[in-house]
VEXNU-224401 format. One line per field, with one value per residue (C-alpha): residue number from 1; residue in one letter; x, y, z. Coordinates in steps of 0.02 Angstrom, whole numbers, plus 50000, padded with zeros to 5 digits. Example, Ala and Ser with C-alpha at 12.3 -4.5 7.8 and 13.67 -1.06 7.14 Angstrom:
zadren <- (1;2) $
pagu <- (A;S) $
east <- (50615;50684) $
north <- (49775;49947) $
up <- (50390;50357) $
END
This chain:
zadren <- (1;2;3;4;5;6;7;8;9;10;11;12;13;14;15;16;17;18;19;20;21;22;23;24;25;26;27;28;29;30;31;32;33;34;35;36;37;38;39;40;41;42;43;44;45;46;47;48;49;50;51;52;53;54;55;56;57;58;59;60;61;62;63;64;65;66;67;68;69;70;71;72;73;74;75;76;77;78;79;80;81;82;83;84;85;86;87;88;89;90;91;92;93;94;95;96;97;98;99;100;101;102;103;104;105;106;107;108;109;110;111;112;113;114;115;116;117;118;119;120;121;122;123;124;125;126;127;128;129;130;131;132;133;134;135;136;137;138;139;140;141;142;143;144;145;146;147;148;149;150;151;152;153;154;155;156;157;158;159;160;161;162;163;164;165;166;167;168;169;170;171;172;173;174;175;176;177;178;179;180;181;182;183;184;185;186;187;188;189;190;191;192;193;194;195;196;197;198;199;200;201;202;203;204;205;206;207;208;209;210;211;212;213;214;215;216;217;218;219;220;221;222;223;224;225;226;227;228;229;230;231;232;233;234;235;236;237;238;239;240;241;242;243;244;245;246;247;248;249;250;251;252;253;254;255;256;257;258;259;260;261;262;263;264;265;266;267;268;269;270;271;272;273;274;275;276;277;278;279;280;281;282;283;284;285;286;287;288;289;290;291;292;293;294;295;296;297;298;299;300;301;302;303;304;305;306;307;308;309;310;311;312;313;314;315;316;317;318;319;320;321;322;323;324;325;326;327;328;329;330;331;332;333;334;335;336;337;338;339;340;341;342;343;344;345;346;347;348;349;350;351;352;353;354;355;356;357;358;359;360;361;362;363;364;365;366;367;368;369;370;371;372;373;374;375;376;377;378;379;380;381;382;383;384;385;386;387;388;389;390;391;392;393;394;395;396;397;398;399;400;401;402;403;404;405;406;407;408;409;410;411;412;413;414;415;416;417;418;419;420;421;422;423;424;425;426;427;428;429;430;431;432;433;434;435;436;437;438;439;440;441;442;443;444;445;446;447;448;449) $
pagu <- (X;X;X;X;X;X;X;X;X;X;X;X;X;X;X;X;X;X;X;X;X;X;X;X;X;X;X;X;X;X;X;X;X;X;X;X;X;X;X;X;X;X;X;X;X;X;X;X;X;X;X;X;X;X;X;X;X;X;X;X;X;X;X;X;X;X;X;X;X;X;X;X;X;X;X;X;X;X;X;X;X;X;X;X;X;X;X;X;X;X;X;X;X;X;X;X;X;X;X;X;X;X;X;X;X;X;X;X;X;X;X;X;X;X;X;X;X;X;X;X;X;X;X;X;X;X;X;X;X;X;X;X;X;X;X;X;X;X;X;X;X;X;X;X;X;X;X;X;X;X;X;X;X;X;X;X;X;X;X;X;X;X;X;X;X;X;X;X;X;X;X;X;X;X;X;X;X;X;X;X;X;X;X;X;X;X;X;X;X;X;X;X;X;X;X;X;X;X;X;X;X;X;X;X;X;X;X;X;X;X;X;X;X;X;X;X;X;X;X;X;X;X;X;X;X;X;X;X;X;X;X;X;X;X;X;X;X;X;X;X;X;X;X;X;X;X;X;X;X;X;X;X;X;X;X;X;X;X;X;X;X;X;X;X;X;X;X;X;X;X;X;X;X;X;X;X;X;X;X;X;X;X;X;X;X;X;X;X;X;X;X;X;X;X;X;X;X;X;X;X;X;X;X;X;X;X;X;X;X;X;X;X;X;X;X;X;X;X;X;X;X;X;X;X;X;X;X;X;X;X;X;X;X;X;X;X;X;X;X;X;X;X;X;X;X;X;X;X;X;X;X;X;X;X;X;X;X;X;X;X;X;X;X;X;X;X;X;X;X;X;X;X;X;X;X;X;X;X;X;X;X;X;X;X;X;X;X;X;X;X;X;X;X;X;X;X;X;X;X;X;X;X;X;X;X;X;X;X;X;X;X;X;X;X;X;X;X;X;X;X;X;X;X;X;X;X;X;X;X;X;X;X;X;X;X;X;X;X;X;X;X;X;X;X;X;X;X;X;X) $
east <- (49722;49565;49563;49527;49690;49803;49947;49980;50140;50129;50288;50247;50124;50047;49884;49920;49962;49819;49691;49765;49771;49569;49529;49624;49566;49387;49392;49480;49670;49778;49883;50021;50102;50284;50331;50502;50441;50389;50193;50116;50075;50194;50195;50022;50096;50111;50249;50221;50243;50226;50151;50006;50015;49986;50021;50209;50156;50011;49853;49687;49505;49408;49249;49265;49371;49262;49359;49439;49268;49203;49330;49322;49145;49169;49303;49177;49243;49117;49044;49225;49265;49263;49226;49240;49256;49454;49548;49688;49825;49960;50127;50215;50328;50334;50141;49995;49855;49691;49651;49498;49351;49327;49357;49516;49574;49497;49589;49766;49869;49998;49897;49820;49628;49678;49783;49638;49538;49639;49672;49484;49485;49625;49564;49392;49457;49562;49423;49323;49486;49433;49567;49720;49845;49855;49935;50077;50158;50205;50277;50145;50235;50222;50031;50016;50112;49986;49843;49878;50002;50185;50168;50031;50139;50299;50198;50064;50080;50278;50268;50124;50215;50379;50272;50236;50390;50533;50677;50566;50450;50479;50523;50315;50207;50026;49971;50009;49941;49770;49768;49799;49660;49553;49553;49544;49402;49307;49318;49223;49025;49046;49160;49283;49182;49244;49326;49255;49391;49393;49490;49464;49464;49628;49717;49779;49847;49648;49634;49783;49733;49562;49616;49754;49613;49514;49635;49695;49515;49486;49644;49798;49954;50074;50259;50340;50483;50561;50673;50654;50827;50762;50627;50642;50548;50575;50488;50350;50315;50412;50506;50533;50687;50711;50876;50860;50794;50734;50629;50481;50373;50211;50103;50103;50202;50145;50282;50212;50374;50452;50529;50715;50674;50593;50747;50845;50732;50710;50883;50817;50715;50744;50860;50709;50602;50761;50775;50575;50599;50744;50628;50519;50591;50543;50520;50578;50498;50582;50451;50456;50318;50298;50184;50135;50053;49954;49890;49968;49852;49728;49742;49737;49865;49980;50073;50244;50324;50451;50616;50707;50583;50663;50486;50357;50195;50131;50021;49918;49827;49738;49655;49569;49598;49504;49637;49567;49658;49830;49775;49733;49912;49928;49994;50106;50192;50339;50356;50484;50512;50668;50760;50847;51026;50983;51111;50973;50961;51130;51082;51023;50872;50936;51012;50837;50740;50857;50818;50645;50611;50700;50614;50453;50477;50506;50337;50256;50343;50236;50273;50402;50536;50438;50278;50370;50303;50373;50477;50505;50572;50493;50584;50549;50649;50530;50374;50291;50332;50332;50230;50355;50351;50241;50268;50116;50207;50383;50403;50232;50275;50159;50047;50152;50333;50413;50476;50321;50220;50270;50175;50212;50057;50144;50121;50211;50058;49964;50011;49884;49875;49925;50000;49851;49760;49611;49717;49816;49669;49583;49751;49749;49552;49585;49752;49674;49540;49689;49772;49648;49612;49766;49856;49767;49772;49974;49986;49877;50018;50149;50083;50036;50222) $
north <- (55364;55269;55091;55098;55205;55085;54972;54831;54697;54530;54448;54248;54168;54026;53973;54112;54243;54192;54204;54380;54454;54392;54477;54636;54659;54639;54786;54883;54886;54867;54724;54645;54459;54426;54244;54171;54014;54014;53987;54032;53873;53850;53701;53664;53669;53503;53405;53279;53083;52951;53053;53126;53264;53287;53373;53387;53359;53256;53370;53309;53395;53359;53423;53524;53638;53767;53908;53804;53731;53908;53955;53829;53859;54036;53974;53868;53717;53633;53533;53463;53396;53211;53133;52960;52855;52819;52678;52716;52588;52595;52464;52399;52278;52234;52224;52319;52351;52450;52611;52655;52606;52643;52415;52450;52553;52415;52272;52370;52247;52348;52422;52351;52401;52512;52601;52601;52677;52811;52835;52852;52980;53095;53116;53168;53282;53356;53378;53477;53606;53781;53890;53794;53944;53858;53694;53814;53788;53600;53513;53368;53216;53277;53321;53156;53066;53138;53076;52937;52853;52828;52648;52735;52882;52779;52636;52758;52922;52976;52879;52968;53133;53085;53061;53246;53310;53203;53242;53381;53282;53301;53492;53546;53614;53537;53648;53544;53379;53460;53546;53377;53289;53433;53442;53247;53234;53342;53262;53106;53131;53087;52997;52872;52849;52837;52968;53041;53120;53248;53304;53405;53315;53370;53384;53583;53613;53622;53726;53854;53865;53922;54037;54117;54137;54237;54363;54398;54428;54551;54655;54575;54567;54425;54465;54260;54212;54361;54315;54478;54510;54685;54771;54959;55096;55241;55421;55379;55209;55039;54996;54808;54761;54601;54514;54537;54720;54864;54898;54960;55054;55032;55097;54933;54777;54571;54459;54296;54187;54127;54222;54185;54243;54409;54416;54435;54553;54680;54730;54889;54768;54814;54683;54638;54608;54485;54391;54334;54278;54191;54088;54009;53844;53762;53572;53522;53401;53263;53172;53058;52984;52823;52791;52587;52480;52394;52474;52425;52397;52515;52634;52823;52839;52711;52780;52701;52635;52539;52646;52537;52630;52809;52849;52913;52864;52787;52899;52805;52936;52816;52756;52921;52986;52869;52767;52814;52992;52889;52783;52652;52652;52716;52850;52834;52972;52918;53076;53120;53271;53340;53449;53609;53532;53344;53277;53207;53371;53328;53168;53154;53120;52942;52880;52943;52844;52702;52679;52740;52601;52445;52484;52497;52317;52262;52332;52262;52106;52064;52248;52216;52309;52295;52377;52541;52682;52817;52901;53074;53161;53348;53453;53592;53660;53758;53680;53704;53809;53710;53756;53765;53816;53972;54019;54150;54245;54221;54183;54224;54361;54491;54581;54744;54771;54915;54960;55084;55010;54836;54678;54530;54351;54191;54035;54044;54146;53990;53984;53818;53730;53599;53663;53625;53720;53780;53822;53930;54000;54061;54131;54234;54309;54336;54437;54524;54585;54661;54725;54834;54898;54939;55013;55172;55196;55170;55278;55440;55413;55428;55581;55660;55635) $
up <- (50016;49982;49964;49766;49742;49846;49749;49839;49767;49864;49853;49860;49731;49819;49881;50008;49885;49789;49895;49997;49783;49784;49942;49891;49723;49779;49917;49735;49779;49628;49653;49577;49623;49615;49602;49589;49483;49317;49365;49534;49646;49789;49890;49795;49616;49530;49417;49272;49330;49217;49080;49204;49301;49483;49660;49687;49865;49929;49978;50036;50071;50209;50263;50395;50269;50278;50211;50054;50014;50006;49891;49769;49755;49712;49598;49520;49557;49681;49533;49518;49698;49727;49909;49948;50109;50140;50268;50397;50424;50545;50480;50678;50723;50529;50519;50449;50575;50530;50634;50523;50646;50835;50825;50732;50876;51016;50919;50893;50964;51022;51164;51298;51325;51479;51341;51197;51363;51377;51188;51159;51304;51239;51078;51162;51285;51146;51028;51157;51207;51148;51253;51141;51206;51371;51270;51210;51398;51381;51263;51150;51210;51419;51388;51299;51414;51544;51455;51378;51468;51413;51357;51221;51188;51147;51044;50960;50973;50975;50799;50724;50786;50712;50549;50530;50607;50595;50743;50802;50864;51037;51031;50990;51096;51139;51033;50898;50926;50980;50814;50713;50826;50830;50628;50616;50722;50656;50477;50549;50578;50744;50847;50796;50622;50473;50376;50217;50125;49950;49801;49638;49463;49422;49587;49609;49438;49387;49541;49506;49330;49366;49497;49387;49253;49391;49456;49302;49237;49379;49350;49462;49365;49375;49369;49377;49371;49461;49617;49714;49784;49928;49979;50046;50093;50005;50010;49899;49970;49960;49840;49768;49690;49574;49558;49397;49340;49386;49534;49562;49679;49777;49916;50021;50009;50088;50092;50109;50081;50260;50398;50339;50173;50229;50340;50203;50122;50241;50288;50397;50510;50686;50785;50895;50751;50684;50841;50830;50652;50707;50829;50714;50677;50503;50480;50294;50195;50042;49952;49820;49730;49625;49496;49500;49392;49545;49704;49858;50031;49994;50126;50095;50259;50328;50472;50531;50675;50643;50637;50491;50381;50317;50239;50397;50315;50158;50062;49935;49833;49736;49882;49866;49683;49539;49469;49282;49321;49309;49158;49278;49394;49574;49637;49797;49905;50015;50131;50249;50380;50403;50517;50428;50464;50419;50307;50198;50099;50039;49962;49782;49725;49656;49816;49928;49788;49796;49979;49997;49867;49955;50101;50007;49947;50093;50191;50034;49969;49831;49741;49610;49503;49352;49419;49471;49290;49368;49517;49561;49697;49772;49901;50023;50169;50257;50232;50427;50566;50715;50864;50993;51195;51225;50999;51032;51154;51074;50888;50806;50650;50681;50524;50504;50541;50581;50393;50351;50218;50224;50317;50321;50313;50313;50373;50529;50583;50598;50782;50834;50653;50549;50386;50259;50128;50224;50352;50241;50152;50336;50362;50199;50235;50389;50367;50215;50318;50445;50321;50223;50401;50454;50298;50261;50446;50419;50266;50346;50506;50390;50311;50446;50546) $
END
């Protein structure tokens, strides 16, 4: 079967399934996306606040994106992307401190300069690791420990990791923390400069709306709001079957939703195949947002220590965004990374507001009631798939399982990353690439057998 006569259903309408559709519809494969929500988005789709609307989670460009950057210019959105210079703050012991400048880091009180030293000389060394596989053998806080020292590692760094992955902190590999540096470091022109930080006029709704416009212009078909309940092979192919509805049949099927959910999915998955999905461990994510009437300290990222706090970082959009988008107001993001069994997912969204907000007030005394427009609260249980002991050898999904015409590109295939859009979107042309490869190689096997 030829390329041009291939139908291809992706089940998963993110930025993932987006960009795989693009890919596949330019080599000529017929392809149709299945998305359980009512528009296509994912973890990039946004919510109204405050009569505005914005990301539902906070997203930032920076520019050593390569991949993303490249798409939005063929999307023809380059005219529409915003840089500006941003600040860095870290709040300890009840204090803000700036980490912006290579000074910020030499005045951080809570390190001595033997400490800064060795800071300085960990985020070099990590910038210049190419072989990152060899990280995947000990854990982020031993390497760092190594490195940095523990007095550094307990007052700097086991925060910052804590900040992206709550009680997991300790359980990722090296891997991990040379992928945040790595992508960090390179945003800066060189060394410890400043950072010079992006966005699109209209956050990702602009973005999904254009990109929407564009597969659909080329041919993909959209099926949303369509919870897909199995997916089989059958004689002709594989079949995909909503919850609701009949099902229907294709040459080739991508599930790009995570590994429990194509768990459930593929009930004729082999038991070995079960056991590696069951190894990739998924850090969850509860973030509200406010909407104020006055910007707080002006930094893009403040990054916590102090454990009172049940927020992990400060994320003040509006550091970033023009203010004009939110009729003048700023735009906040309280975030916080959860394990799968934390009994915050059991809270409401009143009672995590409730708190989040005291504590706000009391990082930043001079906010008031009054200058709170707008709250809202977004959710996701399996946001990142943490890079755990030797996750290469042992929990990395591969492309194809062993149900004949279906494959599998999700984000737990970003085995050295941080979960980010460019990240995702390398994923996606890479794994598009592999697939249009392997799958009329698959298809003549299963003729010929």
């Amino acid at each position: 079967m030829s390329t041009a006569e291939r139908r291809t259903a992706i089940v998963g309408g993110g930025m993932l399934g987006l960009t795989l559709a693009l890919r596949l519809r330019a080599a000529g494969v017929a392809t149709t996306i299945f998305e359980a929500s009512p528009a296509p988005g994912g973890l990039a789709s946004s919510d109204p606040i405050g009569g505005h609307r914005w990301d539902r989670f906070y997203h930032v460009i920076l520019q050593s994106d390569r991949e993303l950057l490249r798409l939005l210019a063929e999307l023809g959105l380059a005219d529409r992307l915003h840089w500006n210079y941003t600040r860095t703050a870290c709040f300890a012991n009840g204090r803000f401190h700036p980490l912006t400048t290579a000074v910020d880091f030499l005045r951080f009180p809570p390190l001595g300069p033997v400490e800064k030293a060795r800071l300085a000389a960990t985020i070099v060394l990590a910038s210049r690791i190419v072989n990152w596989r060899e990280l995947e053998k000990e854990t982020a806080a031993a390497w760092l420990i190594r490195w940095s020292g523990r007095g550094t590692y307990e007052r700097l760094w086991l925060p910052l990791l804590r900040s992206k992955l709550g009680e997991n902190a300790e359980r990722a590999s090296a891997a991990f923390i040379w992928a945040v540096i790595a992508r960090m470091y390179a945003a800066r022109r060189s060394g410890l400069k400043q950072e010079m930080f992006g966005y699109v006029e209209g956050g990702y709704d602009v973005i999904l709306r254009r990109f929407r416009e564009r597969l659909q212009g080329s041919g993909v078909e959209f099926v949303c709001d369509s919870r897909i309940g199995s997916v089989t092979s059958t004689s002709g192919g594989v079949a995909v079957h909503p919850a609701a509805g009949e099902a229907r049949e294709f040459d080739d099927v991508i599930l790009t939703v995570p590994c429990g959910q194509v768990r459930a999915l593929c009930p004729g998955l082999t038991p070995a195949e079960l056991a590696r999905l069951d190894r990739v461990v998924y850090q969850g994510i509860v973030c509200p947002s406010l909407l104020l009437r006055r910007p707080l300290g002006g930094h893009y990222i403040t990054s916590i220590t102090d454990g009172w706090v049940p927020f992990t970082a400060v994320i003040e959009m509006t550091a970033l965004v023009d203010r004009g988008s939110f009729g003048g107001c700023s735009l906040v993001y309280l975030p916080r990374y959860l394990t799968q069994d934390s009994p915050v997912w059991g809270r409401s969204d009143e009672e995590i507001l409730a708190e989040f907000t005291e504590a706000l007030h009391r990082m930043y005394p001079e906010l008031r009631a009054e200058d709170i427009v707008a709250r809202r609260v977004a959710r996701a249980r399996d946001v990142l798939a943490l890079s755990t002991l030797h996750y290469s050898r042992d929990a990395l999904p591969p492309l194809q399982t062993s149900l004949p015409g279906v494959f599998m590109v999700n984000s737990a295939q970003i085995a050295a990353g941080t979960l980010n859009v460019n990240e995702t979107v390398t994923l996606a042309n890479r794994q598009a690439d592999a697939f249009l490869r392997t799958a009329p190689r698959q298809a003549a096997w299963a003729a010929a057998g």
